[in-house]
C-alpha positions as CSV (number, residue, x, y, z in Angstrom):
1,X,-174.3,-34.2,-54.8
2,X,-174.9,-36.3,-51.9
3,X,-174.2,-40.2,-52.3
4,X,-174.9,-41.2,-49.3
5,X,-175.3,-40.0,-45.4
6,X,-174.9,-41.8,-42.3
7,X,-175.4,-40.2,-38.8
8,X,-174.7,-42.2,-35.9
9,X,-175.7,-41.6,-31.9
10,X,-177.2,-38.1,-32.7
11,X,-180.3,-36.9,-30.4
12,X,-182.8,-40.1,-30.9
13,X,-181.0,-41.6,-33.7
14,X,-178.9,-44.5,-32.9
15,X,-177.8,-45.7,-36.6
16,X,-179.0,-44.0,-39.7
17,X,-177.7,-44.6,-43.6
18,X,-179.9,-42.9,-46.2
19,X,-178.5,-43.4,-49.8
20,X,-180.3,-40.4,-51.9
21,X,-181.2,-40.3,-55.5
22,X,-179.3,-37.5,-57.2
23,X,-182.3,-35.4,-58.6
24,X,-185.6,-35.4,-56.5
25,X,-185.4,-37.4,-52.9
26,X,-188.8,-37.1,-50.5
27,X,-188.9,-36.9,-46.8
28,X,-191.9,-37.2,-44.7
29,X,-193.3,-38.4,-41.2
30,X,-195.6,-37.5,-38.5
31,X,-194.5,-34.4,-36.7
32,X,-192.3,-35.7,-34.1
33,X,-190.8,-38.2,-35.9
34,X,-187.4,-36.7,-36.2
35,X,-187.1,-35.0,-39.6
36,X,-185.4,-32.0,-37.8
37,X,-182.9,-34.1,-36.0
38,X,-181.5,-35.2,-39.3
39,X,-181.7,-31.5,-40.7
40,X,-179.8,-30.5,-37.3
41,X,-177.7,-33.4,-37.6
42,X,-176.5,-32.6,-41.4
43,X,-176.0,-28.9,-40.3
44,X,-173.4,-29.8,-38.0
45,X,-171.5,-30.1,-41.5
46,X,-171.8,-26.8,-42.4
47,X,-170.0,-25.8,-39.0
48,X,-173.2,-25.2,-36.4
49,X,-172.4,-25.6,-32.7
50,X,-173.0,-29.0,-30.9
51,X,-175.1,-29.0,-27.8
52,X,-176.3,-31.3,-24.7
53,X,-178.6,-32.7,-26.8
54,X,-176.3,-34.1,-29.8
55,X,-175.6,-37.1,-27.6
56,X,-178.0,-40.4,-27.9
57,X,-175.9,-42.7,-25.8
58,X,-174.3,-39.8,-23.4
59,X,-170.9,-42.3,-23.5
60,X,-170.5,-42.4,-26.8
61,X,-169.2,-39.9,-29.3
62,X,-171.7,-38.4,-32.2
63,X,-171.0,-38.3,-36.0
64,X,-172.2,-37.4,-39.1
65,X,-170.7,-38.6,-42.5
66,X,-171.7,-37.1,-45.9
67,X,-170.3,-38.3,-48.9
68,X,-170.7,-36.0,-52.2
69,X,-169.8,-36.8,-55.6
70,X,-168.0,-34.0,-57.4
71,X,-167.5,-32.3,-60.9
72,X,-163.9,-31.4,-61.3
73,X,-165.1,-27.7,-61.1
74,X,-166.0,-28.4,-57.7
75,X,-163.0,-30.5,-57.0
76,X,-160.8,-28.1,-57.7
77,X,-162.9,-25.1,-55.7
78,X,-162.6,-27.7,-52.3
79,X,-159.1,-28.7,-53.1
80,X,-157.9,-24.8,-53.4
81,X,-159.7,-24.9,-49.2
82,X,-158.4,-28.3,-48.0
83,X,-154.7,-27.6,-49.4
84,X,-154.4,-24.0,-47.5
85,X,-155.2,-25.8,-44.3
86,X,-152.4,-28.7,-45.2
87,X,-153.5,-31.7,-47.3
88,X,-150.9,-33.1,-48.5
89,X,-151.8,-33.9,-52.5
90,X,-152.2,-37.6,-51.9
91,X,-155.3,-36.4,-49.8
92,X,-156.8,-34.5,-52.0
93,X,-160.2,-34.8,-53.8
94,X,-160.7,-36.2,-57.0
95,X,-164.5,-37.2,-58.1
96,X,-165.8,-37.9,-54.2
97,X,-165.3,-36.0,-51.3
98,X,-166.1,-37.2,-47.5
99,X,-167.4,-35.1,-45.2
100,X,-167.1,-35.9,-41.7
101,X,-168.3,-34.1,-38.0
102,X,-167.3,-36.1,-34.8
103,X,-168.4,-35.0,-31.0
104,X,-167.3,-36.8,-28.2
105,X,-168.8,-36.8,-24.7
106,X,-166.3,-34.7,-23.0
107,X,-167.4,-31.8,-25.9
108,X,-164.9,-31.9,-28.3
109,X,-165.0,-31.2,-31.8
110,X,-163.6,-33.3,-35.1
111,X,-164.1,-32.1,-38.5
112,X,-162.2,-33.8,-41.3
113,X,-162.8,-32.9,-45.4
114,X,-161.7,-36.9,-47.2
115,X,-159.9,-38.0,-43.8
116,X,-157.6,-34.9,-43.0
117,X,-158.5,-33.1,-40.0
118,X,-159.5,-29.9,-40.8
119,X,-160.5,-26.7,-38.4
120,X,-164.5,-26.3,-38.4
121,X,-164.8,-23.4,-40.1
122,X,-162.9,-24.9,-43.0
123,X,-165.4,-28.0,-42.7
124,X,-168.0,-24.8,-43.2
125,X,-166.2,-23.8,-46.1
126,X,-166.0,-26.8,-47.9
127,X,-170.0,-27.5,-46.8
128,X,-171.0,-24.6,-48.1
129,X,-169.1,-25.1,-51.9
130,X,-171.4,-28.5,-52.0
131,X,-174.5,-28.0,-49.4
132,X,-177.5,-25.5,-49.1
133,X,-180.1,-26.2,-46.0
134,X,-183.1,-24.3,-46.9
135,X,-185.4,-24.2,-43.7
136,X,-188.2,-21.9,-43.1
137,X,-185.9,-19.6,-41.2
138,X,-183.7,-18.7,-44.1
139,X,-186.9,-17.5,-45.8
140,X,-186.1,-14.0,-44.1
141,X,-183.3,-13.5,-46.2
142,X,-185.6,-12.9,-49.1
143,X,-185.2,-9.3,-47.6
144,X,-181.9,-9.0,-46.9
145,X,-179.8,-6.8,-49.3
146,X,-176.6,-8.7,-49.1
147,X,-178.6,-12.2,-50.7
148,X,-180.5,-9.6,-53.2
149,X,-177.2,-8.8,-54.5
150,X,-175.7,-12.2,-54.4
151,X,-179.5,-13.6,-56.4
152,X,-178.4,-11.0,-59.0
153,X,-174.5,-11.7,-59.3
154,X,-175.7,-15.5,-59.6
155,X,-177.8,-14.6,-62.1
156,X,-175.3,-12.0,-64.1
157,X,-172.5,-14.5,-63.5
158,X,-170.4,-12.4,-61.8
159,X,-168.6,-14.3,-60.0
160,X,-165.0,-14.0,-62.1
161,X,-165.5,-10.0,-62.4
162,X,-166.5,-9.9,-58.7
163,X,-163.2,-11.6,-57.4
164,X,-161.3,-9.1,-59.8
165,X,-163.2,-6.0,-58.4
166,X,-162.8,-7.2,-54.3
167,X,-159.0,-7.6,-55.8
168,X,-158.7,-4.2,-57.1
169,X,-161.1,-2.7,-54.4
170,X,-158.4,-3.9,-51.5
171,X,-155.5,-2.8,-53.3
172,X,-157.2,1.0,-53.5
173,X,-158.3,0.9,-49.6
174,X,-154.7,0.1,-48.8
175,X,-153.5,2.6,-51.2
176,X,-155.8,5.1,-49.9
177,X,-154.6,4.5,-46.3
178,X,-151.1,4.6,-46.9
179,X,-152.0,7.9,-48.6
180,X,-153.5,8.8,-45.3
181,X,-151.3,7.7,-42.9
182,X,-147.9,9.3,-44.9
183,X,-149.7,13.0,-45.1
184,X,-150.8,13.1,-41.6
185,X,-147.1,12.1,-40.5
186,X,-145.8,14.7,-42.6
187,X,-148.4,17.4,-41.0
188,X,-147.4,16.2,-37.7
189,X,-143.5,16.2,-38.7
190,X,-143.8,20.2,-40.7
191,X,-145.7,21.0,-36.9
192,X,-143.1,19.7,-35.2
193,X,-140.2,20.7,-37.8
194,X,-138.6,22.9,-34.8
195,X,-138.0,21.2,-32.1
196,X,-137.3,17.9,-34.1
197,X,-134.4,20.1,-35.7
198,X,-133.3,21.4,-31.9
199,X,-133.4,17.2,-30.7
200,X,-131.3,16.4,-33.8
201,X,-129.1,20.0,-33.1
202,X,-128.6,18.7,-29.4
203,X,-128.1,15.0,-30.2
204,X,-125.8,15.6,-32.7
205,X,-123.9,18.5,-31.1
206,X,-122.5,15.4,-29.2
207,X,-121.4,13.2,-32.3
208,X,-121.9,10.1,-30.4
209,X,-120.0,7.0,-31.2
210,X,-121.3,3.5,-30.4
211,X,-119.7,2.1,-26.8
212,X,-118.5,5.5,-25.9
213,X,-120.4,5.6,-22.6
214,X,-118.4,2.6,-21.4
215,X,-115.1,3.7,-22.7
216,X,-116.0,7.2,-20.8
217,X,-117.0,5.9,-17.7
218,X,-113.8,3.3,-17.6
219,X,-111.1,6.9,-18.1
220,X,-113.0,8.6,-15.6
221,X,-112.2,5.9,-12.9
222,X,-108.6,5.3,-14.6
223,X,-108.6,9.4,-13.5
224,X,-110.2,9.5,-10.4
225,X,-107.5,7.0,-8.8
226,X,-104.3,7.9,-10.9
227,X,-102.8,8.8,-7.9
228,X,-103.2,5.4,-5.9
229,X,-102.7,3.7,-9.5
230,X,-99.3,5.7,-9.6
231,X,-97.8,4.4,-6.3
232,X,-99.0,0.7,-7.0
233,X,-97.4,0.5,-10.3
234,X,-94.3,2.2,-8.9
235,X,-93.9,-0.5,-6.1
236,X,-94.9,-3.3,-9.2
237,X,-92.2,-1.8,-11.6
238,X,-89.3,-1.1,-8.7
239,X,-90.6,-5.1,-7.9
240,X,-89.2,-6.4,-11.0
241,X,-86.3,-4.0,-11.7
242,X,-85.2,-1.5,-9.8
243,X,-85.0,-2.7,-5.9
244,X,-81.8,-3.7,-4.7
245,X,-83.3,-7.1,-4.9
246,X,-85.6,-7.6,-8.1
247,X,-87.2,-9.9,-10.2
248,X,-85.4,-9.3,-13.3
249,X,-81.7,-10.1,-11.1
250,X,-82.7,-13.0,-9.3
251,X,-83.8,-14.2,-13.0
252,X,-80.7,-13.3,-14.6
253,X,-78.6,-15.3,-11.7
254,X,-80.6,-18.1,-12.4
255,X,-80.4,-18.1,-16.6
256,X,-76.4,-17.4,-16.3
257,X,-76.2,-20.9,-14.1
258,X,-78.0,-22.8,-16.3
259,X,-76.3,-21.9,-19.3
260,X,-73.1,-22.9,-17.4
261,X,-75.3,-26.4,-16.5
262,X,-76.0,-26.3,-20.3
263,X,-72.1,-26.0,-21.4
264,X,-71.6,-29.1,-19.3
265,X,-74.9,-31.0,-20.8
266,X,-77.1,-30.5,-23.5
267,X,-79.9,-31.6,-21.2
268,X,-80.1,-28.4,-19.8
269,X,-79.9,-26.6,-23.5
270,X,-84.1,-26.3,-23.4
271,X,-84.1,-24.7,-19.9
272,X,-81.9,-22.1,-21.0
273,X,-84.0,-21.6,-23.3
274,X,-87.5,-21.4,-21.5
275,X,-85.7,-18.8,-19.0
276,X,-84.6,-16.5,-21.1
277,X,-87.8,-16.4,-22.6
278,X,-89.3,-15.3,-19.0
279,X,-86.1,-12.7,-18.4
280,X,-87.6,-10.8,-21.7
281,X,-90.9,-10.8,-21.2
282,X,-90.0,-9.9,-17.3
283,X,-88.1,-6.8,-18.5
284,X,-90.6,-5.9,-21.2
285,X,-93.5,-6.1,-18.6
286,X,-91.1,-3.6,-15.6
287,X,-90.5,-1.5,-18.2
288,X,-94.0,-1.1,-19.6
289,X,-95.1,-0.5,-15.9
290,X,-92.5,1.8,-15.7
291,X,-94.0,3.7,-18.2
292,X,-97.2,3.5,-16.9
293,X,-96.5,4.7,-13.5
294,X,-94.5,7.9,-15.0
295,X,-97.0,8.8,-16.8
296,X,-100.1,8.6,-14.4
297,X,-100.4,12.0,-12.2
298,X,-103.5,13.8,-11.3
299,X,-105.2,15.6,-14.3
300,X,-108.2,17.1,-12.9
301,X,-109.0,19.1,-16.0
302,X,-109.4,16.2,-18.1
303,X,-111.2,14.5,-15.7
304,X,-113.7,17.9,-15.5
305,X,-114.0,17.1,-19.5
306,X,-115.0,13.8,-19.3
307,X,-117.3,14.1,-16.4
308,X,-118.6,17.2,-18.2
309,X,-119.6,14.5,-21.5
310,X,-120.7,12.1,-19.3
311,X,-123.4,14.6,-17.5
312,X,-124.6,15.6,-21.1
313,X,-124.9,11.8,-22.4
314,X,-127.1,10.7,-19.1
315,X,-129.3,13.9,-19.3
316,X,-130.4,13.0,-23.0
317,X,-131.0,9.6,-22.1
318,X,-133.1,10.6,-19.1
319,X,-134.6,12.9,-22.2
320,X,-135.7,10.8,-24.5
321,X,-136.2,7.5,-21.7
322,X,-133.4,5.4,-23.4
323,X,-130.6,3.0,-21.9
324,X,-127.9,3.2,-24.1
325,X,-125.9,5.6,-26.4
326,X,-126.7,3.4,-29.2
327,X,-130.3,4.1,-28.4
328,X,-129.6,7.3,-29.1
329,X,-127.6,7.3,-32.2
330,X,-130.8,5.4,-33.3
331,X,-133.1,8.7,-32.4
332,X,-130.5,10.7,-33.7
333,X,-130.6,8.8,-37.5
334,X,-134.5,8.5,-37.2
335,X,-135.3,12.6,-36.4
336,X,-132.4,13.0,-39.3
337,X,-134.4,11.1,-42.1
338,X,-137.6,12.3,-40.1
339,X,-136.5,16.1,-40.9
340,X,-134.9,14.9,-44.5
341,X,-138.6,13.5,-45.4
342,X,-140.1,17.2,-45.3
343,X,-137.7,18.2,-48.4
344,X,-139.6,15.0,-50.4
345,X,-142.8,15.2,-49.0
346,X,-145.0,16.8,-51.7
347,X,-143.2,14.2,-54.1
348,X,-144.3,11.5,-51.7
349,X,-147.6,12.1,-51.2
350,X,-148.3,12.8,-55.0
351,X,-147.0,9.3,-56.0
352,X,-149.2,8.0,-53.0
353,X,-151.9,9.8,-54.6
354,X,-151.6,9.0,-57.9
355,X,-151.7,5.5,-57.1
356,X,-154.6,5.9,-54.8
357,X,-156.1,7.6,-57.5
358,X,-155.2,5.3,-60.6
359,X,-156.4,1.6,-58.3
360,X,-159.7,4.2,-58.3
361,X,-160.3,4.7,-61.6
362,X,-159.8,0.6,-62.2
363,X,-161.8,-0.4,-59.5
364,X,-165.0,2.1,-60.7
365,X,-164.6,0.4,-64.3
366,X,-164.9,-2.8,-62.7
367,X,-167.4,-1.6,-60.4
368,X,-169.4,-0.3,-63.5
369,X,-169.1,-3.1,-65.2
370,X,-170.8,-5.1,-62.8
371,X,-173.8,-2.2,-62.2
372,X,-174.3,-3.0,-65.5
373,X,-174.7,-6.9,-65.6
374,X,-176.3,-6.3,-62.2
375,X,-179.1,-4.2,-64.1
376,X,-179.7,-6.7,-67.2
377,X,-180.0,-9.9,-64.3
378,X,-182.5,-7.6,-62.6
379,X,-184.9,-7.2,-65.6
380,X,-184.2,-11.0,-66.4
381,X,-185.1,-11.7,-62.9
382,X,-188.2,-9.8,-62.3
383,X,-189.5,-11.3,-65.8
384,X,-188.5,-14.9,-64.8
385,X,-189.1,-14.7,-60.7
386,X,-193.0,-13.6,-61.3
387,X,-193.9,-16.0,-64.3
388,X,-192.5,-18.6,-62.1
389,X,-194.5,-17.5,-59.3
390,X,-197.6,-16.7,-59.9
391,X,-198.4,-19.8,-60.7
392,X,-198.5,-20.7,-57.2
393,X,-201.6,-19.1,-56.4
394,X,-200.1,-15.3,-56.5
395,X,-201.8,-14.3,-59.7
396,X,-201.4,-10.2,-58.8
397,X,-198.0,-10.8,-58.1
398,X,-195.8,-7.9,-59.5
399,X,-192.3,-7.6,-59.0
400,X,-189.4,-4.6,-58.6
401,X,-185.5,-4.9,-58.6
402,X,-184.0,-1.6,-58.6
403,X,-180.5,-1.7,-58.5
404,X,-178.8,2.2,-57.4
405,X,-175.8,3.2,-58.2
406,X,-173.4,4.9,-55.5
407,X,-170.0,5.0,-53.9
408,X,-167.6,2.5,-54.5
409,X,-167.9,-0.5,-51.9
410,X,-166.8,-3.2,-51.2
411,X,-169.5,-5.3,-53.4
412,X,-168.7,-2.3,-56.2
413,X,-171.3,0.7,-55.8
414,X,-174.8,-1.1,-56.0
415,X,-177.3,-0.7,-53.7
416,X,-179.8,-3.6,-54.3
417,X,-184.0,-3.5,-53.3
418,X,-186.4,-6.4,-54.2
419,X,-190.1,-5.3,-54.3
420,X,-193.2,-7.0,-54.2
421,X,-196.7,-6.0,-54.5
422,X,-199.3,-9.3,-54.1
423,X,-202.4,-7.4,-54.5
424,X,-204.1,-5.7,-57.6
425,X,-203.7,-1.8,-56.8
426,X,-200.9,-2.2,-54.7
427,X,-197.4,-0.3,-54.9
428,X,-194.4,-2.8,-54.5
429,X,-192.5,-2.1,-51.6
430,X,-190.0,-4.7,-49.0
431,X,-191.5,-8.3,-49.0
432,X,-191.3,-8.2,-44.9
433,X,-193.5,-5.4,-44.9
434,X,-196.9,-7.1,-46.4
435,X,-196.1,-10.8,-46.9
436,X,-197.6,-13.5,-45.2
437,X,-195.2,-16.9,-44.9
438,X,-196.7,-18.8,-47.0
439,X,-196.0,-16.0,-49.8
440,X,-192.7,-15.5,-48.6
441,X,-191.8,-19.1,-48.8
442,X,-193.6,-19.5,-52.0
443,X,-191.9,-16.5,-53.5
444,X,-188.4,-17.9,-52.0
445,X,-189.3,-21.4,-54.0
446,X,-189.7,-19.8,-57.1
447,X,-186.3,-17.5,-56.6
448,X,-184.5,-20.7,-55.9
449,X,-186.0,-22.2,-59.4
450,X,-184.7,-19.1,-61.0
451,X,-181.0,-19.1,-59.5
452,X,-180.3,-23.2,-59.6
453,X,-179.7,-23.2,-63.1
454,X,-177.0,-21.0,-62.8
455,X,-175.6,-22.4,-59.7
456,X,-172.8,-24.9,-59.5
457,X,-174.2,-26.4,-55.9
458,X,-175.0,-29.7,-56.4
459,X,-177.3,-30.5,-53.5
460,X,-180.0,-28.0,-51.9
461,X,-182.6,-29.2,-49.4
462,X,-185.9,-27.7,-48.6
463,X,-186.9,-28.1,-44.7
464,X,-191.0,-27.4,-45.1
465,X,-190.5,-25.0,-47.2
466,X,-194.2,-25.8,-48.8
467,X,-195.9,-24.9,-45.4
468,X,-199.2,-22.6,-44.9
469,X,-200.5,-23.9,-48.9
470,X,-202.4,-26.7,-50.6
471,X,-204.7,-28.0,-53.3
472,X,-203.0,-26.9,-56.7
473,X,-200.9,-24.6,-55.5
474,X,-198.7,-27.9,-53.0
475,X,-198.8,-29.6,-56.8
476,X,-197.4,-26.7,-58.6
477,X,-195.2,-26.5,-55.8
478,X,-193.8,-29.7,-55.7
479,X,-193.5,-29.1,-60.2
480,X,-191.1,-26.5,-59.2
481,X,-188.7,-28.0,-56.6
482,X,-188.6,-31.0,-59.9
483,X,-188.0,-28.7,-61.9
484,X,-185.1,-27.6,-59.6
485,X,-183.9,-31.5,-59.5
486,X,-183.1,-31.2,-62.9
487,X,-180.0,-28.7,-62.3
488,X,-179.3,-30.6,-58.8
489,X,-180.2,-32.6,-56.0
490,X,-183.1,-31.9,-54.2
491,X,-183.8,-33.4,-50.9
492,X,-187.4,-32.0,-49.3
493,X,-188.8,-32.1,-46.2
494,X,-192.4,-32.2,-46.5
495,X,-196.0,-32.6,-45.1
496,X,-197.8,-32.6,-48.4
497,X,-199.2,-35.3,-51.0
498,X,-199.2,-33.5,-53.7
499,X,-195.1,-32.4,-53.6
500,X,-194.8,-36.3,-52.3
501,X,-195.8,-37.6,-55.0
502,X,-193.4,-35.6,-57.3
503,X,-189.9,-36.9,-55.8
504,X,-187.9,-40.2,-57.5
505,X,-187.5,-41.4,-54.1
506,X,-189.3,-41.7,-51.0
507,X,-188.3,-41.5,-47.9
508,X,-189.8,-42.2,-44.8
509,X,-189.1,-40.7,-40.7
510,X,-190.3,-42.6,-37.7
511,X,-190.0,-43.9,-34.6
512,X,-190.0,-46.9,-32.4
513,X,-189.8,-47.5,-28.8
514,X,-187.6,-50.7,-26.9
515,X,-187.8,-51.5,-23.4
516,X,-185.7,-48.3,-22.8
517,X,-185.6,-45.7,-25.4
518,X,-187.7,-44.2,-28.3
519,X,-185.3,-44.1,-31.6
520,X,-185.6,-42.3,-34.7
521,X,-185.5,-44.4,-38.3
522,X,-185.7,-43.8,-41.7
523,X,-186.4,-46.3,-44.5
524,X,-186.8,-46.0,-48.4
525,X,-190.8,-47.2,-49.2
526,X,-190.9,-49.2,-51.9
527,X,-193.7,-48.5,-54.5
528,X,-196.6,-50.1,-52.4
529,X,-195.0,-48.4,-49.1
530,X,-195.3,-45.4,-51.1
531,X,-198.6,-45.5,-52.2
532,X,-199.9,-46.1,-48.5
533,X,-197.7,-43.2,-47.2
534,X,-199.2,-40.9,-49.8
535,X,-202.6,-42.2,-48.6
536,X,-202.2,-41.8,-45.1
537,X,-201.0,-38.2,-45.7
538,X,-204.4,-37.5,-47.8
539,X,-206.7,-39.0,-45.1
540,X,-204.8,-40.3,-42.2
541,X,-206.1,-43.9,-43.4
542,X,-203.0,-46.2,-45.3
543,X,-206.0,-48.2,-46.1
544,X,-208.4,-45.6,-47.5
545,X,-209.5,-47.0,-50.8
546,X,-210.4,-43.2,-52.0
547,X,-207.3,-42.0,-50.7
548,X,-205.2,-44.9,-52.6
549,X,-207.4,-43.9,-55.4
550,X,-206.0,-40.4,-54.8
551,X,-202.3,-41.3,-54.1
552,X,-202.6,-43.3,-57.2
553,X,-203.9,-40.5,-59.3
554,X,-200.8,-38.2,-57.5
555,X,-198.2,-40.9,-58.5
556,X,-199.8,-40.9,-62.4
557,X,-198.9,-37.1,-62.4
C-alpha cells in the first residue's frame, strides 16, 4: 500500500506530501481544485506519457514519488522485474519499495523502482503489481472480454495454472510451426528433387578442393610464359655455374685463399667457414635453376586442361552468384544433405508431429482445467456480483456469465460474455448496449468488491467513480468501497457526503492564488475541518447548522 506520496512542480502543484491511511482515505474539493492533477500526476507511475502541461515552474524538472509498503509475496513479484532489468541484490526490495517518475524541461524521462534506474515500461510493470487507478474511463472495460476473463481467473485463482498453460501453449505454437516450416521445405525439396540432384551431379562432377582456383590460376601463368621463364632461368643458372666466368668460380677462388689466410692464422678460420657455407648454397641454388630451366618448355595441352577447369569453375560461380570455390563446396555439401533429408523425411516430420501433437494434448488438459474453474467462478460470480449490487438502487438487476468453450488460445479455449438485464422483463444481453453510467459504474463498484478479496493489489483508487447517484444509494456506495478497504487501500475521489463520511481519513483539494500564480494544495482536515467539509458538500454552507446536523448524523454512521 501506499505510505506516502509526494509530487513536486506538476501542472499547478508546487509541493505536495499526502501521507494515506492504509484502508479507507477521502479526497474531495470543488471542481477545479486539482483532484485530477494528482490522479494524472500518480499515473505517470504507471508509465503514461508526460506532456507540455506536466511542468509548473517551466525551468524546473517534475517528479512524482510513491512509496508502498510490501508483503514479501509482493516483494518477491517486483524483485523477479527489477532484477531482469539489473539490480544488483543490494538494491533490491525488502518490505518498502520507492517509486519514482522524473521529467525535466528539455523532455526527458527518469523512472527509477528503490533508486535504480529503470526503463518506463518496467516502472509500469512494477506500478501495476502494487497500483490500480480506477477513473470513470476504465468503466468501459466492464465490456471488454479480455477483463471478463481476467474477473473470472481472479476469482478461480488461476493464476498458477494460467502461467503453466501460456507455458505449455508456446511450446505447442512453436512445435506446430517447426512442424510447418520442416514439411513445406521437404515439399519444396521432393519438387525440386531433380535439378537439385543435376546442381549436386554438376558441382560435384568437379570434386572441388578448397584454394584450387588460386593454385589453378598461378600454373596457368607458370604455363603461359614457360618459354620466357626458360631463357631467364637459363641466363640465372649459366650466371652462377656454367659461364666461362661464374659465380660459383669466382667463389671458389676466393674460399681456396682464405683457407691459405686461415693456415697462416686462425683469425681467418671463421671466414673460411662463412664462405663455404655460401659456395654450397651457391651451387645448390645453379643447380636447382638448372633443373628448372630444363624442365620448363611449352606444354600447350596441359595448359588447354587447365584453362578448360578453370572455364568450368567461373561458369558455376557465375551460376550460382558466388565468389569463391569454397562458396561452392559449401552449396555443394548443403544440396548433398538437402537431397539426403528426402530419404528421412517421413521420419522427420512424424517426430515433429508427434510432438506437436503430444504439447496438444497437455495444453487442452490444462486448457480444460481452467474451463472448468472458469465455469464454477462464473456461477460464484453472478451469485455474489448481483447481491452486491442491487443494493445500490438496481433492485431488477439480473446477471449472465456464460463461459464457451472452443479452440485452444492463447488464454486456453474460453470465450467469456458478461450479461446484464436492469429491468423486470428484460433479456440480459452486453452492459454497453442498455446501461446508463451511473449503472455501469455502479455495477463496476460492486465487481471490484467481489474480486478485491482475492487480489493481492494492495492499493486501488476510485477517481468519481460514485458519479450520476445519491441519497441511499451514494451511502451504500461508500459501504462498499469500506468494505473494499478491508482487503486494501482505498483512496476515493469523490463529490458525495454520504461516501465522505465513510473514509478513515479526509482529505482535502484546493487552491490559492499569490501575486503570480494559482497553486494546488491538499491538507488532512482534522475532525472539526471534517465536519465543515461534509457540510459544505450537503448545502454549500460550512456553517449550516442543519447541514452540521447532517454531517454529524453521516459521521455517526
Amino acid at each position: 500500500m501506499i505510505t506516502s506520496l509526494r509530487i513536486s512542480n506538476y501542472a499547478l502543484i508546487r509541493e505536495l506530501e499526502l501521507t494515506p491511511d492504509p484502508s479507507f482515505n477521502i479526497i474531495t474539493g470543488e471542481t477545479g481544485s486539482g483532484k485530477s492533477i494528482i490522479m494524472g500526476a500518480l499515473s505517470l507511475l504507471q508509465g503514461r506519457r508526460s506532456d507540455a502541461k506536466t511542468f509548473g515552474v517551466q525551468l524546473e524538472k517534475s517528479a512524482v514519488e510513491a512509496e508502498f509498503s510490501l508483503t514479501p509475496e509482493l516483494a518477491a513479484a517486483v524483485n523477479a522485474i527489477i532484477s531482469d532489468a539489473g539490480a544488483s541484490e543490494n538494491e533490491l526490495c525488502t518490505d518498502k519499495c520507492v517509486l519514482r517518475r522524473e521529467i525535466t524541461p528539455s523532455g526527458r524521462s527518469r523512472a527509477a523502482v528503490n533508486g535504480v534506474q529503470v526503463q518506463l515500461a518496467v516502472l509500469g510493470s512494477v506500478a501495476s503489481l502494487l497500483l490500480d487507478i480506477h477513473s470513470q474511463h476504465k468503466n468501459l472495460l466492464l465490456g471488454e472480454a479480455s477483463f471478463q476473463l481476467e474477473v473470472l481467473d481472479t476469482l478461480a485463482k488461476n493464476a498458477e495454472l494460467l502461467t503453466e498453460y501460456k507455458a505449455i501453449y508456446a511450446d505447442y505454437r512453436v512445435a506446430l510451426q517447426n512442424f510447418a516450416r520442416t514439411r513445406d521445405e521437404i515439399e519444396r525439396t521432393r519438387a525440386d528433387a531433380d535439378y537439385l540432384e543435376y546442381q549436386l551431379n554438376e558441382l560435384d562432377s568437379l570434386d572441388l578442393t578448397e584454394g584450387e582456383e588460386e593454385e589453378l590460376e598461378q600454373q596457368r601463368t607458370t604455363l603461359a610464359n614457360a618459354s620466357e621463364l626458360s631463357e631467364v632461368l637459363t641466363t640465372a643458372a649459366n650466371a652462377l655455374q656454367w659461364d666461362e666466368a661464374n659465380a660459383s668460380d669466382l667463389l671458389s677462388q676466393a674460399l681456396s685463399a682464405i683457407n691459405d689466410a686461415a693456415a697462416i692464422s686462425d683469425d681467418y678460420a671463421g671466414f673460411a667457414e662463412r664462405l663455404q657455407s655460401v659456395v654450397d648454397e651457391v651451387d645448390d641454388i645453379a643447380d636447382a635453376v638448372s633443373q628448372q630451366a630444363m624442365g620448363m618448355r611449352d606444354n600447350p595441352r596441359d595448359l588447354d586442361e587447365i584453362e578448360r577447369r578453370l572455364s568450368r569453375i567461373y561458369t558455376l560461380k557465375n551460376k550460382h552468384r558466388v565468389d569463391s570455390v569454397e562458396a561452392l563446396i559449401e552449396i555443394r555439401d548443403s544440396l548433398s544433405e538437402r537431397l539426403a533429408a528426402l530419404n528421412d523425411a517421413e521420419h522427420l516430420l512424424k517426430e515433429l508431429e508427434k510432438t506437436a501433437r503430444g504439447l496438444k494434448r497437455a495444453a487442452m488438459e490444462k486448457a480444460t482445467a481452467l474451463s472448468a474453474r472458469r465455469k464454477t467462478a462464473a456461477s460464484q460470480l453472478i451469485d455474489e456480483l448481483t447481491s452486491r449490487a442491487r443494493p445500490l438502487g438496481m433492485a431488477n438487476l439480473s446477471v449472465d456469465v456464460r463461459v464457451i468453450s472452443g479452440k485452444l488460445n492463447p488464454d486456453g479455449i474460453d470465450t467469456v460474455e458478461f450479461l446484464f438485464a436492469f429491468n423486470k422483463n428484460q433479456a440480459p444481453a452486453p452492459i454497453g448496449n442498455r446501461a446508463s453510467g451511473g449503472e455501469i459504474s455502479r455495477v463496476m463498484l460492486a465487481l471490484k468488491s467481489v474480486t478485491a478479496e482475492h487480489q493481492h493489489l494492495p492499493t486501488i483508487i476510485f477517481d468519481e467513480i460514485d458519479t450520476g447517484v445519491s441519497g441511499d444509494v451514494a451511502n451504500r456506495m461508500g459501504e462498499l468501497m469500506a468494505h473494499i478497504s478491508r482487503h486494501m487501500q482505498v483512496l476515493t475521489i469523490t463529490h458525495l457526503p454520504q461516501v465522505a463520511a465513510k473514509g478513515m481519513r479526509h482529505f482535502k483539494v484546493f487552491k490559492r492564488d499569490d501575486d503570480t500564480s494559482t497553486r494546488t494544495f491538499i491538507t488532512q482536515l482534522t475532525p472539526e475541518e471534517r465536519r465543515s467539509e461534509l457540510a459544505l458538500m450537503l448545502s454549500g454552507n460550512s456553517a449550516d447548522t442543519t447541514a452540521l446536523a447532517a454531517a454529524d448524523n453521516l459521521l455517526k454512521h
